[in-house]
Backbone as JSON Lines, residues from 0, in Angstrom:
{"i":0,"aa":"X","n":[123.55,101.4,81.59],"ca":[123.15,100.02,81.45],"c":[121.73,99.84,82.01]}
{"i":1,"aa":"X","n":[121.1,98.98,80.96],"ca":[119.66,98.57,81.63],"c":[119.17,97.37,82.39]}
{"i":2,"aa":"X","n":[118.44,97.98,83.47],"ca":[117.84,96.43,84.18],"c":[117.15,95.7,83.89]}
{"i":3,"aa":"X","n":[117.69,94.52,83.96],"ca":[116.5,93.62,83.24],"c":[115.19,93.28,83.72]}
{"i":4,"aa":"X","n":[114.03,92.79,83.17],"ca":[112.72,92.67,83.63],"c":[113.04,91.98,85.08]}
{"i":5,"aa":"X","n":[113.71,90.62,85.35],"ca":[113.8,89.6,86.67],"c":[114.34,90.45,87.64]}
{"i":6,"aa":"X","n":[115.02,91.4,87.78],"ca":[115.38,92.33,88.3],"c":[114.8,93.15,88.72]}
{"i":7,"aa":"X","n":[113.69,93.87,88.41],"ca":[111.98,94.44,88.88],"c":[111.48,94.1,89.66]}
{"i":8,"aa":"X","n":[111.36,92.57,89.79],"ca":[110.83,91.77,89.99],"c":[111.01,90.73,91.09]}
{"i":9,"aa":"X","n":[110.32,90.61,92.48],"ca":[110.07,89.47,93.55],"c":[108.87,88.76,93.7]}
{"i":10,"aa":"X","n":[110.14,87.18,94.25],"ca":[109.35,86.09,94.41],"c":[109.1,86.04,95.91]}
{"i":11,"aa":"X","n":[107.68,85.74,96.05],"ca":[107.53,85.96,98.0],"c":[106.72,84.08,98.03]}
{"i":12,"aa":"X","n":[107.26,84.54,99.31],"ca":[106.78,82.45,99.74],"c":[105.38,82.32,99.87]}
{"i":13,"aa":"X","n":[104.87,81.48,99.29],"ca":[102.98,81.85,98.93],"c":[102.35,80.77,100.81]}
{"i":14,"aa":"X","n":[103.33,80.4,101.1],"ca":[103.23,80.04,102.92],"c":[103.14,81.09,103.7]}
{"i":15,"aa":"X","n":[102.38,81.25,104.56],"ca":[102.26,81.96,105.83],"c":[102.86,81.5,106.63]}
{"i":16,"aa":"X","n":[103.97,82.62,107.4],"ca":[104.57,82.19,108.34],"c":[103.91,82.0,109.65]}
{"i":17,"aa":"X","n":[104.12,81.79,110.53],"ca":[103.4,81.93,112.07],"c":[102.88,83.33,112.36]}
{"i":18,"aa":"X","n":[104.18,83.99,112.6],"ca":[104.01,85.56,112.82],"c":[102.93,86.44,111.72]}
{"i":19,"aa":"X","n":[102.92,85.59,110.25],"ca":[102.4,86.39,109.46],"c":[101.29,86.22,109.53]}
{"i":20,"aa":"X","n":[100.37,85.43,109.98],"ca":[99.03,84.39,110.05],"c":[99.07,84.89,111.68]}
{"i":21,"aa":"X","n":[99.25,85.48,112.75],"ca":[99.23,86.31,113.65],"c":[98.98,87.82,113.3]}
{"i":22,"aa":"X","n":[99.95,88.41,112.61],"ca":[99.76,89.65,112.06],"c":[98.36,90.1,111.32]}
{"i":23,"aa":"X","n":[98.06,89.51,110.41],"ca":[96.74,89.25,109.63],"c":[95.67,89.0,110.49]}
{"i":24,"aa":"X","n":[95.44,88.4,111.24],"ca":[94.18,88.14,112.04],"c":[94.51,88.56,112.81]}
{"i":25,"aa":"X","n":[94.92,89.66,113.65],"ca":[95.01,90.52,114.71],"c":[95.27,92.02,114.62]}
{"i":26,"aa":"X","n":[95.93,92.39,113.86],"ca":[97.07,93.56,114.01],"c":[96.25,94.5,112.47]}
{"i":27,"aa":"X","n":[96.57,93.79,111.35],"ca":[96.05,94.2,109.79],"c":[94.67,94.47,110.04]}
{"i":28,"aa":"X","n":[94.05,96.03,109.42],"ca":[92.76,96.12,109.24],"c":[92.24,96.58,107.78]}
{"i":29,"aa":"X","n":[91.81,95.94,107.37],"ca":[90.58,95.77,105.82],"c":[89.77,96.74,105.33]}
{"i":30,"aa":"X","n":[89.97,97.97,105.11],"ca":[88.71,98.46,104.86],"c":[88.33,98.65,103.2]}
{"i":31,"aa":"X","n":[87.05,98.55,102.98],"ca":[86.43,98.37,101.69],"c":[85.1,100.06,100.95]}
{"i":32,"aa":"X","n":[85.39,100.37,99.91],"ca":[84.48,101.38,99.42],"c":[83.93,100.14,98.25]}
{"i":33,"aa":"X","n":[82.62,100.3,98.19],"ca":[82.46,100.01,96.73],"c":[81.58,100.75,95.88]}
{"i":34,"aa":"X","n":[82.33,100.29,94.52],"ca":[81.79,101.86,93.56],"c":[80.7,100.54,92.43]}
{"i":35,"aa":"X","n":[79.51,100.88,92.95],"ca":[78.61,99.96,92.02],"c":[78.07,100.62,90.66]}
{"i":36,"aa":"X","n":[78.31,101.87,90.85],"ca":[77.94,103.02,89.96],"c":[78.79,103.69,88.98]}
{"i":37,"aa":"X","n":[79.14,103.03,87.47],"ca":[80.15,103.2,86.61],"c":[80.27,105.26,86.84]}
{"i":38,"aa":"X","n":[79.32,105.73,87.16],"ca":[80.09,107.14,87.2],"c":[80.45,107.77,88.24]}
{"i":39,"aa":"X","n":[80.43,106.67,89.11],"ca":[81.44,107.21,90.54],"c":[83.1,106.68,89.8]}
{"i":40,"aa":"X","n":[83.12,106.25,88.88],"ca":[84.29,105.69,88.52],"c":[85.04,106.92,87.53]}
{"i":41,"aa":"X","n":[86.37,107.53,87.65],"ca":[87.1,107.89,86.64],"c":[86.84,108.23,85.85]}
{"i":42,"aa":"X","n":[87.09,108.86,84.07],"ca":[86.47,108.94,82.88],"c":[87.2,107.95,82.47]}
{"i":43,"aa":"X","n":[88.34,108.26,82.86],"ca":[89.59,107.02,81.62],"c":[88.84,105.25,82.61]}
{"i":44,"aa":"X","n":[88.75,105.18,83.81],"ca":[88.21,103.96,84.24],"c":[87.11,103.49,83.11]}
{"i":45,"aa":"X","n":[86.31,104.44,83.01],"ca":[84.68,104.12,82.03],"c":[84.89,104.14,80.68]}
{"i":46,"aa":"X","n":[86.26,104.42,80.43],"ca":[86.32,104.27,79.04],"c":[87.07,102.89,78.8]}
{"i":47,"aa":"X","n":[87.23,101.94,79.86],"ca":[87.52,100.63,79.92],"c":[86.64,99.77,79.54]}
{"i":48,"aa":"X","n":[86.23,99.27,77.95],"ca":[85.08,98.45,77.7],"c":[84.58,97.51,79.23]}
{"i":49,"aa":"X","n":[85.79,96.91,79.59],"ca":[85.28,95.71,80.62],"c":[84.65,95.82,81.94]}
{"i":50,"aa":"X","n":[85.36,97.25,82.34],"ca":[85.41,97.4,83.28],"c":[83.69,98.09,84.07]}
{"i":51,"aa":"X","n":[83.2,97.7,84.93],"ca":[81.9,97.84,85.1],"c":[81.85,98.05,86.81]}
{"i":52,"aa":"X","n":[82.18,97.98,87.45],"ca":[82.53,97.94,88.81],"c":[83.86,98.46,89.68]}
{"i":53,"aa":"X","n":[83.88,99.22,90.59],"ca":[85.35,99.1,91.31],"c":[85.45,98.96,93.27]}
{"i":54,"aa":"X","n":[86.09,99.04,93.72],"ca":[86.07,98.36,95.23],"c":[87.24,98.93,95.5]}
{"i":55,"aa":"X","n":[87.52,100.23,96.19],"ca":[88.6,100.4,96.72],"c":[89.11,100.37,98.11]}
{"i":56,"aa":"X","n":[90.25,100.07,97.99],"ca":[90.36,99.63,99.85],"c":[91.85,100.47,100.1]}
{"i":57,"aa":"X","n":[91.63,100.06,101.32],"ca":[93.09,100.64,102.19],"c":[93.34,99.33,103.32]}
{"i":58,"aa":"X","n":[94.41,99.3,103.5],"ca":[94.8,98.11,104.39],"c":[95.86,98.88,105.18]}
{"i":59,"aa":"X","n":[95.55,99.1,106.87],"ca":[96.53,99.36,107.34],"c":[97.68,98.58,107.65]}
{"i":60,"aa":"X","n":[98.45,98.53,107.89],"ca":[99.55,97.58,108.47],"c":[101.02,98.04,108.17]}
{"i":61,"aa":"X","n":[102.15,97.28,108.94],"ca":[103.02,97.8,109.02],"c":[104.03,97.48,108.26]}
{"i":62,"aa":"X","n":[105.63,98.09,107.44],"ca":[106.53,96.92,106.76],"c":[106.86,96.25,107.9]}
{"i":63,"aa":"X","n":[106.94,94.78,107.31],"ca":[107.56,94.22,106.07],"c":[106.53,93.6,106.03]}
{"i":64,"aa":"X","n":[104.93,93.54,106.31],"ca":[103.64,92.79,105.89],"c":[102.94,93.32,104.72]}
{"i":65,"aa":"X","n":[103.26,94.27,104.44],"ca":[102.75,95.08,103.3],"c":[102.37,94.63,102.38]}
{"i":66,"aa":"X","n":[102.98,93.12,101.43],"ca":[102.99,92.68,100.49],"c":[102.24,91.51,100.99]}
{"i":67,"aa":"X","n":[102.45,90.78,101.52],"ca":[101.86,89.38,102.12],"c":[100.64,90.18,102.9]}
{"i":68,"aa":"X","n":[99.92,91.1,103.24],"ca":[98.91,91.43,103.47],"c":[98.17,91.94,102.3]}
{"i":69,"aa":"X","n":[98.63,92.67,101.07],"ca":[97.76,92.95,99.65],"c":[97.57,91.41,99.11]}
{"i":70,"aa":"X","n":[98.7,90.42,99.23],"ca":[98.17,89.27,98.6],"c":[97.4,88.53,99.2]}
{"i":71,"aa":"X","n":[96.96,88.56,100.55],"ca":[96.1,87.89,101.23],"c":[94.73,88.91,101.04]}
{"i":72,"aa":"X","n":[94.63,89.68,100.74],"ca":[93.51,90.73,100.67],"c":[92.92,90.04,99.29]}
{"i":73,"aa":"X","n":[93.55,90.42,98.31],"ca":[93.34,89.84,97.04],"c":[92.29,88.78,97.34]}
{"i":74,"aa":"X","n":[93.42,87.4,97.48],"ca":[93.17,86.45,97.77],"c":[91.46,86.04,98.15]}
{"i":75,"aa":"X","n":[91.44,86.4,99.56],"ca":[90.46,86.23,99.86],"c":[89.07,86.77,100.02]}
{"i":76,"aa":"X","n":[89.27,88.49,99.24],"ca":[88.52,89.41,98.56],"c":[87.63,88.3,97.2]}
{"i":77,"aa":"X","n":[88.63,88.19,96.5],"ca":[87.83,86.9,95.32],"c":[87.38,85.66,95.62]}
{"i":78,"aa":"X","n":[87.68,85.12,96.71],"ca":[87.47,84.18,96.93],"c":[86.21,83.73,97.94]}
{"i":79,"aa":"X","n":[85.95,84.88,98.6],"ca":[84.81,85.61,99.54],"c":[83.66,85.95,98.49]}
{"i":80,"aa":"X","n":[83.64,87.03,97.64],"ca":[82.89,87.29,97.1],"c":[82.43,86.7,96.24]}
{"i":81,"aa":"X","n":[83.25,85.59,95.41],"ca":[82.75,84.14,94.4],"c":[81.83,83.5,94.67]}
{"i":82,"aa":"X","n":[82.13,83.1,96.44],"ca":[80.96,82.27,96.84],"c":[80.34,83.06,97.2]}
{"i":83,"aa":"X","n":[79.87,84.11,97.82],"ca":[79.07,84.98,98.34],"c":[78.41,85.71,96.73]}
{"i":84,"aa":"X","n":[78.61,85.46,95.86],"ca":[77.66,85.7,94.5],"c":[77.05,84.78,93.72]}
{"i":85,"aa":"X","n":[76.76,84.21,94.45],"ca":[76.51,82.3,93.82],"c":[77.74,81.64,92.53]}
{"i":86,"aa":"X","n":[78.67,81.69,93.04],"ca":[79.75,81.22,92.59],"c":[79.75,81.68,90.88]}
{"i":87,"aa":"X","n":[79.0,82.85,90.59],"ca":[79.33,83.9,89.39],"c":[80.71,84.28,89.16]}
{"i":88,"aa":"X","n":[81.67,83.57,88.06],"ca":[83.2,84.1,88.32],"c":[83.25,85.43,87.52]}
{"i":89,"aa":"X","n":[83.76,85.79,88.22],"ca":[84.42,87.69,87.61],"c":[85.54,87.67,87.47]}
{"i":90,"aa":"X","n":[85.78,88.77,86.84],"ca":[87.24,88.39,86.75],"c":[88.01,90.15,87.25]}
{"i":91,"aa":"X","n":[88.97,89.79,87.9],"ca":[89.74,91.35,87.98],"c":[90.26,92.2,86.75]}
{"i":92,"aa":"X","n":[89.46,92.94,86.47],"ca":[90.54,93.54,85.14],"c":[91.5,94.59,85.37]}
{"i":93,"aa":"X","n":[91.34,94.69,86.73],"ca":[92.96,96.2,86.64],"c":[92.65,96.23,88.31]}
{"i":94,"aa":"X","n":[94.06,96.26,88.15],"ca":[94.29,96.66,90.19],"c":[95.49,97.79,89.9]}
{"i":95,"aa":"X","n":[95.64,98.79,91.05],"ca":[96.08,99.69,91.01],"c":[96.6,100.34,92.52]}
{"i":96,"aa":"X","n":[97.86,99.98,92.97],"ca":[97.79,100.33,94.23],"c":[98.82,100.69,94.55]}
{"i":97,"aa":"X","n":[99.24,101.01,95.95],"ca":[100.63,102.14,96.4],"c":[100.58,101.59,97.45]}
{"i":98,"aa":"X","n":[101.66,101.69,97.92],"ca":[102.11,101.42,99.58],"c":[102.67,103.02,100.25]}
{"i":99,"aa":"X","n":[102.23,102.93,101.49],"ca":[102.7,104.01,102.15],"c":[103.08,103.32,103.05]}
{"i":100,"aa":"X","n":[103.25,104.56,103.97],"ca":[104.08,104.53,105.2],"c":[103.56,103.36,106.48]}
{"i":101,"aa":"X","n":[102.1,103.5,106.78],"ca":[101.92,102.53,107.35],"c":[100.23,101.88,106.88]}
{"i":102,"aa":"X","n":[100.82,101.45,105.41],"ca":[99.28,100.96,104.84],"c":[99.42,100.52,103.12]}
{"i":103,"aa":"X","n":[98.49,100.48,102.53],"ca":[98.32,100.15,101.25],"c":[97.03,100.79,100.85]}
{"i":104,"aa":"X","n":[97.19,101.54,99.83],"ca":[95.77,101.35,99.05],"c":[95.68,101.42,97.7]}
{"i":105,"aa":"X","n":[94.4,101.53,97.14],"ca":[94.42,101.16,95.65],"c":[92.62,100.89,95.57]}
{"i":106,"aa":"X","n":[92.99,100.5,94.31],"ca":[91.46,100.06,93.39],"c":[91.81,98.75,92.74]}
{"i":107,"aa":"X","n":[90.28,98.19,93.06],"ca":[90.34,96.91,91.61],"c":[89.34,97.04,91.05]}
{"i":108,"aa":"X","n":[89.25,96.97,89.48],"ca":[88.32,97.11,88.73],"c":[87.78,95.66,88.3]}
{"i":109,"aa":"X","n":[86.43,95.78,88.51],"ca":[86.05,94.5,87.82],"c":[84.57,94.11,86.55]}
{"i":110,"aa":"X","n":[84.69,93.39,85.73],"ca":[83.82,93.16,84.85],"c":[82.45,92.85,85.58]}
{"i":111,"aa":"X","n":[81.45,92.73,84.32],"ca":[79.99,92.47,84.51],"c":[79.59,91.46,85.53]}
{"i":112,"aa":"X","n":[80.27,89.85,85.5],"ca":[79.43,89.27,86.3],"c":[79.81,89.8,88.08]}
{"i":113,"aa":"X","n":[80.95,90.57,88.44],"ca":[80.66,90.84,89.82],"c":[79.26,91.81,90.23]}
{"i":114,"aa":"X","n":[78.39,91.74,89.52],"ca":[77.46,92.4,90.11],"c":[76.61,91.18,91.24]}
{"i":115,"aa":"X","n":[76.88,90.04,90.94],"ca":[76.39,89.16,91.9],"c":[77.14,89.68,93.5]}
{"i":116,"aa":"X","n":[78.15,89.54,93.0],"ca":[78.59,89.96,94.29],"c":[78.13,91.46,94.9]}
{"i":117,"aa":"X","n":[77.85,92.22,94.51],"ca":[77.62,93.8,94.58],"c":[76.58,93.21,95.39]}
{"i":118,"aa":"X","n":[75.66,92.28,94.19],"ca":[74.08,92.54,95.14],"c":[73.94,91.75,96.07]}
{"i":119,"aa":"X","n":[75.09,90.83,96.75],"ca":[74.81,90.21,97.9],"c":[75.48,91.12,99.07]}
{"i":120,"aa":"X","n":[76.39,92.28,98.41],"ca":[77.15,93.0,99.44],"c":[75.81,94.19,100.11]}
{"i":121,"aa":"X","n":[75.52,94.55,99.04],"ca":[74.11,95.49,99.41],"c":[73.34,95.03,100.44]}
{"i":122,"aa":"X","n":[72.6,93.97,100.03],"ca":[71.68,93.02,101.05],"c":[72.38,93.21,102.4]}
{"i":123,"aa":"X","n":[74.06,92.42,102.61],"ca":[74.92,92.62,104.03],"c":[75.01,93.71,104.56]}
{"i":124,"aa":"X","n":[74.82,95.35,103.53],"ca":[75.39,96.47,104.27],"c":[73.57,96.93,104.56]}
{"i":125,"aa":"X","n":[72.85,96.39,104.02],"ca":[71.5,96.88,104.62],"c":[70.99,96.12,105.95]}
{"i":126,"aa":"X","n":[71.53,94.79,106.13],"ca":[71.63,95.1,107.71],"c":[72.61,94.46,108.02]}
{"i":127,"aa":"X","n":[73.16,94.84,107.99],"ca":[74.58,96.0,108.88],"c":[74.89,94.24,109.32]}
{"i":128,"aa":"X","n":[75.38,93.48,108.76],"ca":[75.7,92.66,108.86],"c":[77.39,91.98,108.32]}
{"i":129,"aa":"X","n":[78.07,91.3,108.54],"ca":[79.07,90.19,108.35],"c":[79.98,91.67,107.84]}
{"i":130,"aa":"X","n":[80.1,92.75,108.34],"ca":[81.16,93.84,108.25],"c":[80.55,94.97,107.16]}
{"i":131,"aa":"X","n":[79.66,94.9,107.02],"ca":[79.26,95.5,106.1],"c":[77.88,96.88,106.5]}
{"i":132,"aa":"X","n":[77.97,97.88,105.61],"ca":[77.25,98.9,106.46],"c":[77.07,100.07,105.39]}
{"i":133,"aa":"X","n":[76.45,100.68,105.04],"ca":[75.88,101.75,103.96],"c":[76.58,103.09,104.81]}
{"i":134,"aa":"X","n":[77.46,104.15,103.76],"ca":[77.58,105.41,103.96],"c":[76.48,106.19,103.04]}
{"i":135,"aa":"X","n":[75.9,107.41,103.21],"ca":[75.12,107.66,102.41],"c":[74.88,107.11,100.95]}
{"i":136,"aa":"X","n":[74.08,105.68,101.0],"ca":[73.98,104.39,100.06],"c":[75.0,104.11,99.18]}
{"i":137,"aa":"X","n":[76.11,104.12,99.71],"ca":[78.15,103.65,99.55],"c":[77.77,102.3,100.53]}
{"i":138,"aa":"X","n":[78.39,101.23,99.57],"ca":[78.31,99.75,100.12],"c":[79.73,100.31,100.54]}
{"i":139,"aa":"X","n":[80.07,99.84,102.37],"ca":[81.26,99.56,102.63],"c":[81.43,98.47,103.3]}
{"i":140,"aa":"X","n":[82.8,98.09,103.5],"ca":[83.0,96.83,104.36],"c":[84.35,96.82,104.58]}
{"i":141,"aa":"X","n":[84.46,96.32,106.34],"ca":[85.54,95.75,107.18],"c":[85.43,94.5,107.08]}
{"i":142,"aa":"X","n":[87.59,93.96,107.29],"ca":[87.58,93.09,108.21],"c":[89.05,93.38,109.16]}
{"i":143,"aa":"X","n":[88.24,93.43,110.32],"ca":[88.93,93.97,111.54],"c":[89.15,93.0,112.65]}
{"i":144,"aa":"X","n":[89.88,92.49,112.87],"ca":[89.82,91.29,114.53],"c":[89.27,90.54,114.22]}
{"i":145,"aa":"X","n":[89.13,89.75,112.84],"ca":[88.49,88.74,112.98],"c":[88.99,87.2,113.13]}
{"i":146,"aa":"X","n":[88.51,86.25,113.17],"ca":[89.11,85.07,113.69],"c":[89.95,84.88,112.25]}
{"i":147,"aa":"X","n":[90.76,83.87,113.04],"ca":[91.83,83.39,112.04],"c":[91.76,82.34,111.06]}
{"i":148,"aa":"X","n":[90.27,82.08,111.25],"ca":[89.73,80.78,110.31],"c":[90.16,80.33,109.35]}
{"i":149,"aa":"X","n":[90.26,81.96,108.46],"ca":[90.45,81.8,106.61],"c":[91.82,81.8,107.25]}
{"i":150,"aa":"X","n":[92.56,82.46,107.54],"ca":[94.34,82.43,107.54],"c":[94.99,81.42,107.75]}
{"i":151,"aa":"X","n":[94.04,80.59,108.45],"ca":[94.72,79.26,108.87],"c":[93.88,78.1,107.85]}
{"i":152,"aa":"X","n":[93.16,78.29,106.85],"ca":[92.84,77.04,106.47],"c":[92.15,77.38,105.18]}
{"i":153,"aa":"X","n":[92.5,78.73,104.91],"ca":[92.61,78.96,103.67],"c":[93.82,79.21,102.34]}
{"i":154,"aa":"X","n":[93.48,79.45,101.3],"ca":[94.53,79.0,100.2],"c":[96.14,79.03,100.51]}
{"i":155,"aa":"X","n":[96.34,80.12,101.85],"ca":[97.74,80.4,102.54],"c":[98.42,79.66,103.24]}
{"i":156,"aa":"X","n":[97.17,78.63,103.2],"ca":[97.73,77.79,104.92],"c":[98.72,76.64,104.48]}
{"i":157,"aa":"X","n":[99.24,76.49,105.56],"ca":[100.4,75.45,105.81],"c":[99.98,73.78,104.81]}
């Protein structure tokens, strides 16, 4: 017998709990690669008409935050970089990710207009500013201990 699609499939409470909005701004750490360069990307990635950009991350943290920490990553990954590209919307065209033992990682691929965002991330990792920092000219970026500002009064909040 086969399972049906709803069965695949969970609904998680789009509220932050106390503990979880603690967990996130304390405990969860962010880290960011970004691939501005379509041939640091895959072959089958580049053979994605749309796809023009990718940003891969790892999120440490522990179960049962696993999921409510990729959707807060998401979240405020697009929502960070929208305004931080002069509000240029992009759009995600493919995310791709795994959970382990004590973390998450993955890729998101994204179309043409996130290059606004690319080139305001560049500018941040050239001085070494708002988490951001060049590996041999690899835009990367943290967020590690940082205040709870967005968690509490952003799209999650109460």
């Amino acid at each position: 017998m086969h399972s049906s699609p709803a069965e695949n499939y969970h609904v998680y409470n789009l509220r932050l709990t106390p503990d979880e909005r603690r967990y996130i701004a304390s405990t969860a750490h962010f880290h960011f690669i970004w691939l501005e360069k379509p041939g640091r990307l895959a072959r089958s990635v580049r053979e994605m008409p749309a796809v023009k950009f990718g940003v891969t991350f790892s999120i440490s943290c522990e179960a049962p935050f696993h999921s409510i920490c990729l959707a807060y990553m998401l979240l405020r990954f697009c929502d960070e970089n929208i305004r931080n590209g002069d509000y240029h919307i992009f759009k995600l065209e493919s995310l791709c990710f795994r959970y382990a033992e004590h973390g998450i990682y993955g890729v998101m691929l994204f179309n043409r207009p996130f290059k606004w965002a690319v080139r305001e991330a560049r500018a941040a990792a050239i001085l070494e500013c708002n988490g951001f920092y060049l590996v041999d000219d690899t835009i990367c970026s943290r967020w590690m201990g940082r205040s709870s500002a967005w968690v509490d009064d952003g799209p999650l909040a109460k």
